[in-house]
C-alpha positions in Angstrom: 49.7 -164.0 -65.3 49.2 -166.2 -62.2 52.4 -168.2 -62.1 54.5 -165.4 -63.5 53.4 -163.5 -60.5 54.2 -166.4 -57.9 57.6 -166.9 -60.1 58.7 -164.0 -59.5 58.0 -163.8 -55.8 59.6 -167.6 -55.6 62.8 -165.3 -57.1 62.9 -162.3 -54.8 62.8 -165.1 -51.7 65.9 -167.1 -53.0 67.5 -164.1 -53.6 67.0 -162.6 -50.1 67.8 -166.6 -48.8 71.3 -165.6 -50.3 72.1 -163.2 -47.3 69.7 -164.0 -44.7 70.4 -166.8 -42.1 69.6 -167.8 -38.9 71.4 -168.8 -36.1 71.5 -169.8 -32.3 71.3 -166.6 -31.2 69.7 -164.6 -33.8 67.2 -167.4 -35.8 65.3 -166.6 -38.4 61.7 -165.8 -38.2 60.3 -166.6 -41.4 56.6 -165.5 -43.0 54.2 -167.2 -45.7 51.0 -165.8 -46.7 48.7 -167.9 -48.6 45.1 -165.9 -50.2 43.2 -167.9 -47.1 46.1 -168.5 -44.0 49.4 -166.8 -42.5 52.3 -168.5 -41.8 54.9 -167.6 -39.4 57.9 -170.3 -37.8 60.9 -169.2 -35.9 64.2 -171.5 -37.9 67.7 -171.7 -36.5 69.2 -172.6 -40.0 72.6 -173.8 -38.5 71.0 -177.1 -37.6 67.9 -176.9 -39.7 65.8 -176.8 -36.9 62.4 -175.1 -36.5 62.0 -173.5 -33.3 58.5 -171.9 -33.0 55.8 -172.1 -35.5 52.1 -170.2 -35.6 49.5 -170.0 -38.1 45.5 -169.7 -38.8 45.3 -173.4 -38.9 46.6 -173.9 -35.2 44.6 -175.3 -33.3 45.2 -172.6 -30.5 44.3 -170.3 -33.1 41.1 -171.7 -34.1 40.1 -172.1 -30.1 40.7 -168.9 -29.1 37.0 -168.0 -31.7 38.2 -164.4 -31.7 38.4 -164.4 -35.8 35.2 -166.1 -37.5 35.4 -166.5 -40.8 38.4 -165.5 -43.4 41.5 -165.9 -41.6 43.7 -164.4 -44.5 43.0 -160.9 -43.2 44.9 -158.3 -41.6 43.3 -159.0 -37.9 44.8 -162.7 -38.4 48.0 -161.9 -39.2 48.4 -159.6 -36.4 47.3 -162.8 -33.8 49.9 -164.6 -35.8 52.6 -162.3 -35.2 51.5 -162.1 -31.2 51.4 -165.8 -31.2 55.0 -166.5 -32.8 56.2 -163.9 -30.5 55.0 -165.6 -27.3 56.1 -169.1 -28.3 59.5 -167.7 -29.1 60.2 -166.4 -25.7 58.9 -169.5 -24.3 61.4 -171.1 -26.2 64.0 -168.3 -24.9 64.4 -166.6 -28.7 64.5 -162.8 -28.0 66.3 -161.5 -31.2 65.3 -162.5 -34.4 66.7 -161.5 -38.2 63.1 -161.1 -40.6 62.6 -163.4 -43.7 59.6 -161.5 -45.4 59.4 -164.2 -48.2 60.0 -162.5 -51.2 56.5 -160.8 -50.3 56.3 -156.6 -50.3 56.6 -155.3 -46.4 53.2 -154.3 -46.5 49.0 -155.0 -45.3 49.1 -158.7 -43.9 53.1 -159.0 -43.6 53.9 -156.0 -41.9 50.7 -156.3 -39.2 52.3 -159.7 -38.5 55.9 -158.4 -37.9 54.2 -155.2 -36.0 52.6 -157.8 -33.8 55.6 -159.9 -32.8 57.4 -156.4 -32.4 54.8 -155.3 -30.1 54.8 -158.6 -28.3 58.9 -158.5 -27.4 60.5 -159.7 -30.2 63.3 -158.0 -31.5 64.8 -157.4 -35.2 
């Protein structure tokens, strides 16, 4: 049951990787959700560069001791999302296209993309 769920999310991802790209101006701002960590990096896909990346295993992240405990939650992915945000506009990325991963827009992904909204960035 296990890998036919992860198969068919490894599915709905390629099939969204079809039409969604990155570039210079608008890169791609990709997310990864594993049952104990979020993932979040900023790629321009034109070069195959990463721009920006945040996660619950950052060491900024684990420094900060406002989460103790399970970082796969909702309050983590929404410190994600305000973290990718912030080291994007460092990086002078304003406008972003959203690569969901083949994962439902919903709980832990869509905190994380409200986040990075409310932080500045755009898509």
């Amino acid at each position: 049951m296990n890998n036919d769920k992860i198969f068919l999310r490894e599915r709905r991802h390629a099939r969204v990787r079809k039409k969604v790209s990155g570039t210079e101006e608008r890169p791609r701002l990709t997310v990864y959700k594993s049952l104990n960590h979020m993932y979040a990096q900023v790629i321009n896909d034109v070069v195959g560069q990463t721009i920006a990346s945040a996660s619950t295993i950052d060491k900024e992240f684990r420094l900060s001791g406002e989460l103790k405990g399970h970082k796969g939650n909702v309050n983590a992915a929404k410190k994600v999302g305000e973290m990718i945000a912030r080291k994007s506009k460092e990086k002078g990325v304003g406008k972003v296209v959203f690569d969901k991963g083949g994962f439902k827009y919903h709980g832990r992904i869509k905190a994380l993309a409200d986040a990075a909204r409310e932080a500045g960035l755009e898509f």
